[in-house]
C-alpha positions in Angstrom: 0.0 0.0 0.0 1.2 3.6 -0.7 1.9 5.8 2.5 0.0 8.5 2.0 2.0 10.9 3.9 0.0 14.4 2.9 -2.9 13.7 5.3 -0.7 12.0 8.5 2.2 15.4 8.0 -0.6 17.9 7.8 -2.4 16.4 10.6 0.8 16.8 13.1 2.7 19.2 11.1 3.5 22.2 13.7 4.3 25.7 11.9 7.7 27.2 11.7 11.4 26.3 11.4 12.1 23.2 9.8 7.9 23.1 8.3 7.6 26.3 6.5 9.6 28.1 4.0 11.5 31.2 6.0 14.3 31.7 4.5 16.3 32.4 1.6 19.1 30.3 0.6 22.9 31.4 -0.1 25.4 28.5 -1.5 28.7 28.4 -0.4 31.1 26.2 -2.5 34.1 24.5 -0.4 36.4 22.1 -0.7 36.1 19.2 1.5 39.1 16.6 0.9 41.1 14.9 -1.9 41.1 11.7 -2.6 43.0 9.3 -5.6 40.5 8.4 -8.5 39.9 5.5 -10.6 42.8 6.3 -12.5 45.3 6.6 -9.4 45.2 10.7 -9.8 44.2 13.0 -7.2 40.7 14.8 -7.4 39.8 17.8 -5.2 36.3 16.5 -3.7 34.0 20.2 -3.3 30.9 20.4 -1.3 27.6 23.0 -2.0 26.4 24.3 0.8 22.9 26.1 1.4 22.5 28.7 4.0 19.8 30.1 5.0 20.1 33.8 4.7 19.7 36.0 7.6 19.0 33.5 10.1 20.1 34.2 13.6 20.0 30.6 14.7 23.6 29.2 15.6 23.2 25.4 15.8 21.0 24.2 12.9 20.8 20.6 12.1 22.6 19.3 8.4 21.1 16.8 5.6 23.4 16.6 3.5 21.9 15.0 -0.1 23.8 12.4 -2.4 23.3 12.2 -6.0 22.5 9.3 -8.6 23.6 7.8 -11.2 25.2 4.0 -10.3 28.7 5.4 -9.7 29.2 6.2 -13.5 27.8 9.9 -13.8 25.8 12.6 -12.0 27.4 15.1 -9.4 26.6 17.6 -6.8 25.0 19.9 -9.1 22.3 17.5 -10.2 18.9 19.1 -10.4 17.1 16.6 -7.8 19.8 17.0 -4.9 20.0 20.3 -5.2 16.0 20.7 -5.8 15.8 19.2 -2.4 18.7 21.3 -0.8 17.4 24.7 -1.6 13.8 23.6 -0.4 15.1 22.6 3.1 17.9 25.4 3.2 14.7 27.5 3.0 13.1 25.5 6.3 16.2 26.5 8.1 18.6 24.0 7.7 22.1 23.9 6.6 22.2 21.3 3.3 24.8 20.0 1.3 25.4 18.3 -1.8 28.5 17.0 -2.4 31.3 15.5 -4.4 31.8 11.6 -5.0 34.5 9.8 -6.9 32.3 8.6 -9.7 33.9 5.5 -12.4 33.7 1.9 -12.5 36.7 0.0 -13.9 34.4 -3.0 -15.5 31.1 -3.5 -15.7 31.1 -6.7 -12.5 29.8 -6.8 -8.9 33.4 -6.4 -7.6 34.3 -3.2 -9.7 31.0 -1.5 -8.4 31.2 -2.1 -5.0 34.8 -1.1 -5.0 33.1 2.2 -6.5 30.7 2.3 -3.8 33.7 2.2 -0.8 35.3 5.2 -2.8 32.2 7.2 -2.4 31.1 6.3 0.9 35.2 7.1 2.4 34.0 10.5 0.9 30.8 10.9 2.5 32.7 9.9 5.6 35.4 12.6 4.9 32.5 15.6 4.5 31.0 14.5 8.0 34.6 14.7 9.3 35.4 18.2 7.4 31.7 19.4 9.4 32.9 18.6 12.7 36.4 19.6 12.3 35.1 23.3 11.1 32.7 23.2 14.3 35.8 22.3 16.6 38.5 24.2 14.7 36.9 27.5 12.6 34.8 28.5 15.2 31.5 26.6 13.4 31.6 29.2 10.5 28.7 27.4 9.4 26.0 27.8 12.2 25.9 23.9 13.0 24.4 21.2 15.5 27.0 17.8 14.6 25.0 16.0 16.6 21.8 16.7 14.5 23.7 15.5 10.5 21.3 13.4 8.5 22.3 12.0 5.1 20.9 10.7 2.2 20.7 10.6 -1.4 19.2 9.1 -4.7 19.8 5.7 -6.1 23.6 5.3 -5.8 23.7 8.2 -3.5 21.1 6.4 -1.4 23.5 3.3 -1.3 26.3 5.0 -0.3 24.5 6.7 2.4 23.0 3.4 4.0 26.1 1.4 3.9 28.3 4.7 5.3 25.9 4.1 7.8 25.8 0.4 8.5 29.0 -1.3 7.7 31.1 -1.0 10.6 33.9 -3.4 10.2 35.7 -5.2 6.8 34.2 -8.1 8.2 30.7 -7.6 7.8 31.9 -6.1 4.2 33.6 -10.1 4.0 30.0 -11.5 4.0 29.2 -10.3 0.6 31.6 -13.2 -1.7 32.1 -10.2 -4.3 33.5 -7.9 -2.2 37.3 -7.4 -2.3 38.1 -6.9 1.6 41.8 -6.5 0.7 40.6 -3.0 -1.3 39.0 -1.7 1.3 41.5 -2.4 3.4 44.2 -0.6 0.7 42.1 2.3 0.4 42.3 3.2 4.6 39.7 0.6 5.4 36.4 1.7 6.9 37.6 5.0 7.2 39.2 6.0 4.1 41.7 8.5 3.2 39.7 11.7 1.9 40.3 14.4 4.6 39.7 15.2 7.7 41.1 13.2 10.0 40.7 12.3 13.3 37.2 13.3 13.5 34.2 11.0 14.1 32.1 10.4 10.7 29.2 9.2 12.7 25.3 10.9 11.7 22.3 10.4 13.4 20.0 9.6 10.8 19.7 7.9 7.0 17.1 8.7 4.3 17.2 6.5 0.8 15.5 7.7 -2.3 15.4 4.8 -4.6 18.2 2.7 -3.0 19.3 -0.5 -1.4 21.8 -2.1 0.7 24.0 -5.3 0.5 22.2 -7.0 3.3 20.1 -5.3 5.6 21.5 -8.0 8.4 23.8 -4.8 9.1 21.0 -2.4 10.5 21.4 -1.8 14.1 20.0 1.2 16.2 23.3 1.3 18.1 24.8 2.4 15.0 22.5 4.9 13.3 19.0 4.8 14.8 16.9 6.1 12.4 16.2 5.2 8.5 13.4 6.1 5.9 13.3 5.5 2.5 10.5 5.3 -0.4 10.8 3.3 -3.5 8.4 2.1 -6.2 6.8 -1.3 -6.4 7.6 -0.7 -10.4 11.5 -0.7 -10.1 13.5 -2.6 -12.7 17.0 -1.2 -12.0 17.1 -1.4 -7.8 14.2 -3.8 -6.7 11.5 -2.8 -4.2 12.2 -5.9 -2.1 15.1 -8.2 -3.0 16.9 -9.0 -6.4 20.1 -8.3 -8.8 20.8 -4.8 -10.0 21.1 -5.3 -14.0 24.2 -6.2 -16.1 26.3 -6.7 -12.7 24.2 -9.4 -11.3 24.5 -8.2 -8.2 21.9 -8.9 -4.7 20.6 -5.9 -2.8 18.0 -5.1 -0.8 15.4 -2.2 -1.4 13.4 -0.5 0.3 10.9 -2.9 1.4 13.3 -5.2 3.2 15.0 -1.8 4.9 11.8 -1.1 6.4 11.0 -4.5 7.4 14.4 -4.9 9.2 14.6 -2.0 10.9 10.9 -1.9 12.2 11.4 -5.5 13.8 14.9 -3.9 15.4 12.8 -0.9 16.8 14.5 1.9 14.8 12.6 5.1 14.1 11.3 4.1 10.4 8.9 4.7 7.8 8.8 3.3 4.3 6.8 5.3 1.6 5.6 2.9 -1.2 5.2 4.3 -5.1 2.8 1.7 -6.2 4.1 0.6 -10.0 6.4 3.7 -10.0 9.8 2.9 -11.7 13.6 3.9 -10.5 13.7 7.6 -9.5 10.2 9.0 -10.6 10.7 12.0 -8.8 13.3 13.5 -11.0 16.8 12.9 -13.0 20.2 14.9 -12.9 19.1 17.7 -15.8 15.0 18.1 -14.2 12.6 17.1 -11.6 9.5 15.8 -12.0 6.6 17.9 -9.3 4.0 15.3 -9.1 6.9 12.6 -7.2 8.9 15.4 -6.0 6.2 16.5 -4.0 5.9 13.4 -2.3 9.3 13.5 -1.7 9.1 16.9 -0.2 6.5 16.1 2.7 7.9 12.9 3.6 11.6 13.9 4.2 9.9 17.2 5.5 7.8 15.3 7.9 10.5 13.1 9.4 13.3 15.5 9.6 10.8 17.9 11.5 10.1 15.1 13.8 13.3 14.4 14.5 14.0 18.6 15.2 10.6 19.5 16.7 9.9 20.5 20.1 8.5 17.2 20.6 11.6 14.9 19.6 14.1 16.2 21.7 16.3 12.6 20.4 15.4 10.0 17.8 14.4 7.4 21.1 10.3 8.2 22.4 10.5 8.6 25.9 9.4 6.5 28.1 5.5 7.4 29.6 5.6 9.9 32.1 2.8 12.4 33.5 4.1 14.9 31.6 3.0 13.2 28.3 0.0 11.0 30.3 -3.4 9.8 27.9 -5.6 9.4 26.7 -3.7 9.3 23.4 -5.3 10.4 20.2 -3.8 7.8 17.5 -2.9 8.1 14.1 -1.9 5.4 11.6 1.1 5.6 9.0 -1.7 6.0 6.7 -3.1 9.3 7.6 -5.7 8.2 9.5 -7.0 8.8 13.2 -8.0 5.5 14.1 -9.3 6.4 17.7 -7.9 6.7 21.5 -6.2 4.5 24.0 -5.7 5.3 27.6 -1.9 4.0 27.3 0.5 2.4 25.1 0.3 -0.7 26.1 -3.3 -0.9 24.9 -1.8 -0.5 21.1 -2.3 -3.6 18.8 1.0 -4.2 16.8 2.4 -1.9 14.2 4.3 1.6 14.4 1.6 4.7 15.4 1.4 8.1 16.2 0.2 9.6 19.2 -0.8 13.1 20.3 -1.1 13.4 24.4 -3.9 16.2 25.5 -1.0 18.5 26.6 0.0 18.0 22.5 3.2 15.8 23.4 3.3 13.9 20.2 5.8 10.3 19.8 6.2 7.7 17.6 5.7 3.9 19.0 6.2 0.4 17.6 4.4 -1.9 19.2 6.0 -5.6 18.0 
């Protein structure tokens, strides 16, 4: 079924930063690290960033947005990423789109995911260049570290999941066409593209369109919080399980992201495209409104949920008087379905509830 998240964000949506459109937005281009391509030469890797103009506020949380195009083209100046940039730059946030080494030696499962270490050491290096600039520029960019959430499209997406989930060659080892000994060559989890020294940790993960190796690797004591939205329709990452094309290579899409991190009690939320093929909601030269909008309120929903005055961290808080029933609850699809004095009158499934002093928290009941 297709989460329809227009009625369930304008339901609960609160007015202000992070819903509504405030700001103007400056871009700042910088240079984040260097790193050896394909071809063994070094390429300067440059960051975007959006700023919102005028903005007092000193400690603004980061998404920073990862473009497509199965490590053999696109870059930060793609028209989706930086579509969805400017919007939430607007909303008060500091966004980025960045540089990744892009190029694939030969068209196997090996080459590719060698591709994909390359690009998620330089993801890792721009979460190290943020905190480093925080720690030793004086945060010239107005920035809460502890508030980064990243994400991209396609590619981008599967950089960002696996930059978030692989912690060790060893998990990397359970995949027969990955080349441990590469990864361990190229600075091993870590990588080599700036910053060192610095934590590359972020608290959140969003995926447009993507997959991961094997969602086995999802754990809340590594990045607590994912969402993602795919199409049933898609023939080049599947919805569910299957081989991306010409590589033959098994990933898991959104569908089995959700699954796994709803039965490990992250903070989730799948949106479904029902028959909706491989990045409707835009390409690198244009963007496509009907999807985009989609796209729009469902990042805006969960990123304002996980900045609000009610989400003071990605965890709900335990019942207390201060957020006492009865409960008003909401289903993921948009509807109120009724009232429970407390939680653990909730059937199973992941709701929303809204306490009479308008205290609102996500709970999964398994």
């Amino acid at each position: 079924m297709r989460y329809v998240g227009l009625a369930l964000s304008w339901a609960l949506a609160q007015s202000g930063r992070y819903w509504d459109s405030l700001f103007t937005a400056r871009v700042e281009t910088v240079q984040y690290g260097t790193a050896q391509n394909l071809y063994g030469s070094p390429q300067n890797l440059y960051a975007n960033l959006y700023l919102p103009e005028n903005d007092p506020e000193t400690r603004r949380p980061v998404v920073v947005f990862l473009f497509g195009g199965g490590y053999i083209s696109g870059s930060r100046n793609d028209s989706d990423v930086t579509h969805l940039a400017r919007y939430f730059a607007k909303r008060g946030y500091v966004t980025a789109t960045i540089d990744y080494r892009i190029g694939v030696a030969f068209p196997t499962a090996t080459e590719w995911i060698k591709a994909g270490i390359r690009a998620v050491h330089d993801l890792k290096a721009f979460v190290r260049f943020l905190k480093r600039s925080v720690i030793e520029q004086n945060n010239p960019y107005g920035i809460d570290t502890s508030r980064i959430y990243v994400g991209g499209s396609s590619a981008g997406a599967f950089t960002a999941l696996h930059a978030a989930y692989i912690t060790s060659p060893e998990e990397l080892a359970q995949v027969p066409q990955a080349d441990t000994a590469y990864l361990r060559s190229q600075g091993g989890i870590e990588g080599r593209s700036g910053s060192p020294g610095y934590s590359s940790r972020f608290a959140a993960v969003f995926s447009l369109s993507g997959a991961m190796l094997k969602t086995a690797w999802i754990s809340p004591a590594k990045v607590p919080a994912v969402v993602a939205m795919h199409g049933t329709g898609d023939n080049t990452v599947p919805y569910k399980k299957g081989l991306l094309p010409f590589i033959a290579l098994e990933v898991e899409g959104g569908y089995n992201i959700d699954s796994v991190a709803a039965e490990r009690g992250l903070y989730h939320a799948l949106f479904t495209w029902q028959g909706a093929g491989h990045v409707p909601y835009g390409t690198q030269t244009s963007v496509n409104p009907p999807y985009m909008a989609d796209v729009e309120q469902f990042l805006r929903y969960h990123f304002y949920q996980w900045n609000s005055r009610f989400s003071t961290n990605l965890t709900p808080p335990p019942e207390t008087e201060a957020s006492s029933g009865p409960y008003e609850v909401w289903s993921w699809d948009g509807r109120q379905v009724g009232r429970v004095e407390r939680v653990s009158e909730l059937p199973s499934g992941l709701w929303l509830l809204r306490s009479p002093q308008g205290f609102c928290r996500r709970v999964w009941r398994p």
